[in-house]
Backbone as a ProteinNet text record, in pm:
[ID]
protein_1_A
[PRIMARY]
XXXXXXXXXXXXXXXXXXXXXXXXXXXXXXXXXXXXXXXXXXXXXXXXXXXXXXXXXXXXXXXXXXXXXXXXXXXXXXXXXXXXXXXXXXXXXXXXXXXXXXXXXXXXXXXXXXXXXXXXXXXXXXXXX
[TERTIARY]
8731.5	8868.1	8866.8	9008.5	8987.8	9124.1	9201.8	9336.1	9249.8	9341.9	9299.6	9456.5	9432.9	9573.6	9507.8	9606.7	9561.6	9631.2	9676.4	9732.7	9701.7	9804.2	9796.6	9936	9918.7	10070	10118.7	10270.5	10316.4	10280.9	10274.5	10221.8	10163.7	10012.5	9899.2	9876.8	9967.4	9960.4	10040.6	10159.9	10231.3	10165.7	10138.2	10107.3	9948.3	9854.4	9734.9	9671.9	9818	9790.7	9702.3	9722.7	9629.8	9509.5	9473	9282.9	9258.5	9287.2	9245	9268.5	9317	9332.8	9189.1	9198.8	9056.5	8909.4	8926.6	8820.8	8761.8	8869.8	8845.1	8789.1	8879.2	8867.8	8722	8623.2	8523.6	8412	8466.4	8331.3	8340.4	8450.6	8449.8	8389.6	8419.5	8317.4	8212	8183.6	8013.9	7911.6	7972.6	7917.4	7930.2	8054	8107.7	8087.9	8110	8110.4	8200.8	8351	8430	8515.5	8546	8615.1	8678.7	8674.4	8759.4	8915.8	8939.8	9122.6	9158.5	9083.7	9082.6	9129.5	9281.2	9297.8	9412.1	9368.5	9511.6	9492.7	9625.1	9607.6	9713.8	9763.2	9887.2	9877.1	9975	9951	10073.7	10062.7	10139.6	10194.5	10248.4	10239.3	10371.3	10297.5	10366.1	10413	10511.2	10591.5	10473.8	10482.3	10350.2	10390	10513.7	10563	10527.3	10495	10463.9	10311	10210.6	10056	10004.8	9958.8	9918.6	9765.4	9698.1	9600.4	9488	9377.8	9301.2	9309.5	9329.8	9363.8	9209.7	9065.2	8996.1	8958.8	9035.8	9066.7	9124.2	9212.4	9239.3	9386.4	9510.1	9583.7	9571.9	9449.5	9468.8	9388.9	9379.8	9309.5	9402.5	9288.6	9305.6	9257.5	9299.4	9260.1	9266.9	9149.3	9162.7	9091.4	9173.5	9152.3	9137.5	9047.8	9007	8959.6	9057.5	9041.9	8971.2	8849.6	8815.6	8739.7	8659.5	8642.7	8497.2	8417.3	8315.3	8234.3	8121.2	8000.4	7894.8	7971.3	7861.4	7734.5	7667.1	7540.7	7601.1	7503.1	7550.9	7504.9	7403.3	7339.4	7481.2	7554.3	7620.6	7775.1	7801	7892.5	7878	7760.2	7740.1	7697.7	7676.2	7649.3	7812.6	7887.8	8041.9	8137.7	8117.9	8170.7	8099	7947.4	7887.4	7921.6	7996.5	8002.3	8166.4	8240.4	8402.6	8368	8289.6	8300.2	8233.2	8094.1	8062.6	8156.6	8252.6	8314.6	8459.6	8473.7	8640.4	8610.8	8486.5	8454	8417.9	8331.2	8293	8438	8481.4	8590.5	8688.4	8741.4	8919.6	8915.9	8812	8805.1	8828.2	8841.7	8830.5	8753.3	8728.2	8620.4	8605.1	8404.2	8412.7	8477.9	8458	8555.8	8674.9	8759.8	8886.5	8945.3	8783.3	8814.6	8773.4	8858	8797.4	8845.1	8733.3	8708.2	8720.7	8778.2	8772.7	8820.3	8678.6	8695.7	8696	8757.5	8835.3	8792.4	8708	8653.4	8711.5	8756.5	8796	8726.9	8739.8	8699.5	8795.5	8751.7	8813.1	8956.7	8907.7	8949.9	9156.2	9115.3	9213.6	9312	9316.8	9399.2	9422.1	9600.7	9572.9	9633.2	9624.1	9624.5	9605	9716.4	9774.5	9823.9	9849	9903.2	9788.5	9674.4	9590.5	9515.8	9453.7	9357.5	9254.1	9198.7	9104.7	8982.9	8957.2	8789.7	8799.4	8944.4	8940.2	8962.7	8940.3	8978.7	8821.7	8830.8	8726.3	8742.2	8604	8544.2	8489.3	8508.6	8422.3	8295.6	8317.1	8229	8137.8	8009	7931.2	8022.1	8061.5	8084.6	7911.3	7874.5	7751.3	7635.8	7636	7566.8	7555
11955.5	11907.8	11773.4	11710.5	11574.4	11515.4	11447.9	11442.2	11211.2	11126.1	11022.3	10919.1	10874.9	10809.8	10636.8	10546	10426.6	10348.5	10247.4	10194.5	9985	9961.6	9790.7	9736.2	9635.5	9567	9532.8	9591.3	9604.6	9510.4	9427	9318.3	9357.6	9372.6	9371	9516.3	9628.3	9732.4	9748.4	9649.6	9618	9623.3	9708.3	9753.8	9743.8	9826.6	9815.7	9978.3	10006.6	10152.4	10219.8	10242.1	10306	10273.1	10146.1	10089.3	10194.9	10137.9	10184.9	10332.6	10419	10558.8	10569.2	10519.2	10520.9	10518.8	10431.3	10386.3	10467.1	10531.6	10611.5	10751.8	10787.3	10920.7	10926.1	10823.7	10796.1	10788.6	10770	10778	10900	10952.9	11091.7	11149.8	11196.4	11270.8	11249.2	11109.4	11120.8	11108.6	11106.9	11132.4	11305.1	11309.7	11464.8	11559.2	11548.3	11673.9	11776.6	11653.9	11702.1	11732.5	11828	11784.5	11698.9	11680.9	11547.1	11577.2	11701.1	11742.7	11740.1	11730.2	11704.6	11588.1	11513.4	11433.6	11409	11379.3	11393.2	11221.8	11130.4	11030.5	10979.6	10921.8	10869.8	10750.7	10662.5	10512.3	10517.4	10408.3	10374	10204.7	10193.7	10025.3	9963.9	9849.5	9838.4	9667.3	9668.1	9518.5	9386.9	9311.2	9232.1	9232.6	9216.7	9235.4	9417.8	9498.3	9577.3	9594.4	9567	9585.9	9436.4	9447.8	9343.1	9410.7	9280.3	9306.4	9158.8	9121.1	9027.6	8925.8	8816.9	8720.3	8703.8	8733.1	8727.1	8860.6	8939.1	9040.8	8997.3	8943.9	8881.5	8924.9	8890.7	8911.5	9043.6	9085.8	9237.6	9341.8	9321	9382	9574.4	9636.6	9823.2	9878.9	9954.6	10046.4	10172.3	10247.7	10426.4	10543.5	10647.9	10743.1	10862	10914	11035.5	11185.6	11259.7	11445.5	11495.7	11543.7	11655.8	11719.1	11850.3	11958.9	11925.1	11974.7	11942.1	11994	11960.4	12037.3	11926.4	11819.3	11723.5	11654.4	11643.1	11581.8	11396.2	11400.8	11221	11134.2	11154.3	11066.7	11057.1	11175.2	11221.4	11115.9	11098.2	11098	10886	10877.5	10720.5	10658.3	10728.3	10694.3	10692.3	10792.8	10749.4	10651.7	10587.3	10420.4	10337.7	10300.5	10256.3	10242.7	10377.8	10330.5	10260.8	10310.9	10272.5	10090.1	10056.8	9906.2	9832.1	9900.7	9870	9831.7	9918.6	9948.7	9854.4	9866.5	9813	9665.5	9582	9453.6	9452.5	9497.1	9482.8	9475.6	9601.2	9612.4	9590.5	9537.7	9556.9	9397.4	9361	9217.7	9170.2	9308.9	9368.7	9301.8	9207	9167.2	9334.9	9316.6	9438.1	9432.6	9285.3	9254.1	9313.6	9295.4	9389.7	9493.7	9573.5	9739.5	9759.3	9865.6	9982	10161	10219.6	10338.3	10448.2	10512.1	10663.5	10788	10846.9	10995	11066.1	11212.7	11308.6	11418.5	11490.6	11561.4	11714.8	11824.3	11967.3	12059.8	12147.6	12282	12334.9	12404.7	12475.4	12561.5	12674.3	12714.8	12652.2	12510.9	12416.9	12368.9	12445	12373.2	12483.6	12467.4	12570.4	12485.1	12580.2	12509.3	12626.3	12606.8	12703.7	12866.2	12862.5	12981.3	13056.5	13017.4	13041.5	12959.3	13014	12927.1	12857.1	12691.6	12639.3	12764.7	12882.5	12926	13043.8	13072.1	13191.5	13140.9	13015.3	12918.1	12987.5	13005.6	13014.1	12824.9	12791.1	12686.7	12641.8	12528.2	12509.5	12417.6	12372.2	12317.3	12328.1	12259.5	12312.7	12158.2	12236.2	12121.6	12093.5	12154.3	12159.9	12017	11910.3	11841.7	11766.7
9753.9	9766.3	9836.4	9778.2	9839.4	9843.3	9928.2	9929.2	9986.3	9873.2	9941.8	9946.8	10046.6	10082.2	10083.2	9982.2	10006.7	10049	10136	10183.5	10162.2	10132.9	10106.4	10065.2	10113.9	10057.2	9924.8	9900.4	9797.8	9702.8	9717	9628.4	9546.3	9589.8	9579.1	9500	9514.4	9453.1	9332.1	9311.3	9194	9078.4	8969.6	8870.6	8917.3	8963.4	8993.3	9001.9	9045.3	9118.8	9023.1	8917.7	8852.8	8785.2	8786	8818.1	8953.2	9058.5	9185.1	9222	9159.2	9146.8	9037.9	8895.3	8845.6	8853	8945.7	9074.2	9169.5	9259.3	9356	9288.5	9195.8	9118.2	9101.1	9006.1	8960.8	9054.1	9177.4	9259.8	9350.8	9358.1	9442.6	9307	9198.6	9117.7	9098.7	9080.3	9091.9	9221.2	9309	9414.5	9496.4	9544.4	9542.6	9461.2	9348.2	9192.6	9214	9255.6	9259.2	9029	9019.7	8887.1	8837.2	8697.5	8677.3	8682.6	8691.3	8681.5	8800.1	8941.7	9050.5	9118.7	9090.5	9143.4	9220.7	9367.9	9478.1	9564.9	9487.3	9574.8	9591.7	9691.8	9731.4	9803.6	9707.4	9745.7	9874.2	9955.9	10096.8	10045.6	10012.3	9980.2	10067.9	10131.7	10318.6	10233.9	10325.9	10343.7	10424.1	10371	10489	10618.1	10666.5	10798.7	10858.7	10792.7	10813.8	10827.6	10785.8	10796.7	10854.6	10980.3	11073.9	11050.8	11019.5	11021.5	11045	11063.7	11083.1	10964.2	10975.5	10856	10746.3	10839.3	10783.9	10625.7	10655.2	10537.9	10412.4	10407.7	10318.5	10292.6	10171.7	10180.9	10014.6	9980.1	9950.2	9986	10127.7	10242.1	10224.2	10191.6	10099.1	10225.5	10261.7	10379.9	10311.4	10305.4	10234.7	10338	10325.9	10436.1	10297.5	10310.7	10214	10299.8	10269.2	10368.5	10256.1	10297.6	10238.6	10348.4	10254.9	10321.7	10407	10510.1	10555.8	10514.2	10529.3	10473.8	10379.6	10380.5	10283.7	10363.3	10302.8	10427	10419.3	10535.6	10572.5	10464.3	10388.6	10274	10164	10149.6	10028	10049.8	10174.4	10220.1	10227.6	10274.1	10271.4	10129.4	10028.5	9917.1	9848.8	9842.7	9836.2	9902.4	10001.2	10081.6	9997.6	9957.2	9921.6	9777.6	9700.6	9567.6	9594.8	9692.7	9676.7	9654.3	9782.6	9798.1	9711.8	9613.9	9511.8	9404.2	9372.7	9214.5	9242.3	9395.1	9434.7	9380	9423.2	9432.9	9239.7	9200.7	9063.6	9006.3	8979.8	8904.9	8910.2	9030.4	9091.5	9125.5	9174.7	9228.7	9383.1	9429.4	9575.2	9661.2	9747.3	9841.3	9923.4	9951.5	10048.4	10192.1	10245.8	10363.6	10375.3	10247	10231.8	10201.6	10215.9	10245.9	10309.3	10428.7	10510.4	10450.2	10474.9	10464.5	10576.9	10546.9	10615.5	10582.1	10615.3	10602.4	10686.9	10675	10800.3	10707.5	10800.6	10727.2	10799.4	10728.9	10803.7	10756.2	10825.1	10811.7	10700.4	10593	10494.2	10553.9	10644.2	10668.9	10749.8	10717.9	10783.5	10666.3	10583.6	10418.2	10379.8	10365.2	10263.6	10135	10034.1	9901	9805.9	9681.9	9588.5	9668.9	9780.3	9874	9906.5	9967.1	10011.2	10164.1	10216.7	10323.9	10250.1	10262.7	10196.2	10157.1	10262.9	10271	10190.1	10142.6	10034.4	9927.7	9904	9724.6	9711.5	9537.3	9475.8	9387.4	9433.7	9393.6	9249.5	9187.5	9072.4	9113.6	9211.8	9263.9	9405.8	9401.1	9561	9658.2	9778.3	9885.9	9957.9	9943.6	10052.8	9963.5	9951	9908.1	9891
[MASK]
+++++++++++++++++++++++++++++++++++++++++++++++++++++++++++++++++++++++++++++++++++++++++++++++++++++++++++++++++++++++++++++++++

């Protein structure tokens, strides 16, 4: 499971949203093995007077916070930042300067989802990897 929230100024998210939902989707599955019907993301798109941030970022400076469940090893987990800032820059035209990343990682047992606790979902996929 994976819930990712992206945040950037409206501008900059004005008809985009869905490259960068494409994007993200594409590297949480191939890194995670999360499913492809598996997709939870919610754009934040802020006023510039609203997101203060370092001028050296740039003015489509993406900030993404991604929850999922714990249990992935650290290799698994740095190889997914690694593909975001890869694919953001290739494909989107993203400088890596103008992304930051974060993940918040919980205990299953901390979600619930379809009227259940995360640790009684039956899985299609391994978290552990």
């Amino acid at each position: 499971m994976a819930q990712i929230l992206i945040y950037s100024r409206r501008e900059h998210l004005a008809g985009r949203r869905q490259a960068i939902s494409d994007v993200l989707h594409g590297c949480v599955t191939a890194t995670l093995g999360l499913p492809a019907d598996k997709c939870f993301h919610r754009f934040i798109a802020l006023e510039a007077e609203d997101f203060i941030y370092p001028a050296d970022r740039g003015e489509r400076y993406t900030i993404i916070e991604i929850s999922l469940f714990e249990g992935r090893l650290v290799e698994t987990k740095k190889q997914l930042i690694r593909a975001i800032f890869e694919r953001f820059e290739r494909e989107l035209g993203i400088p890596r300067q103008a992304v930051e990343i974060t993940l918040h990682e919980t205990p299953r047992h901390n979600w619930g989802i379809r009227g259940l606790p995360g640790d009684e979902l039956a899985l299609a996929y391994k978290v552990e990897k």
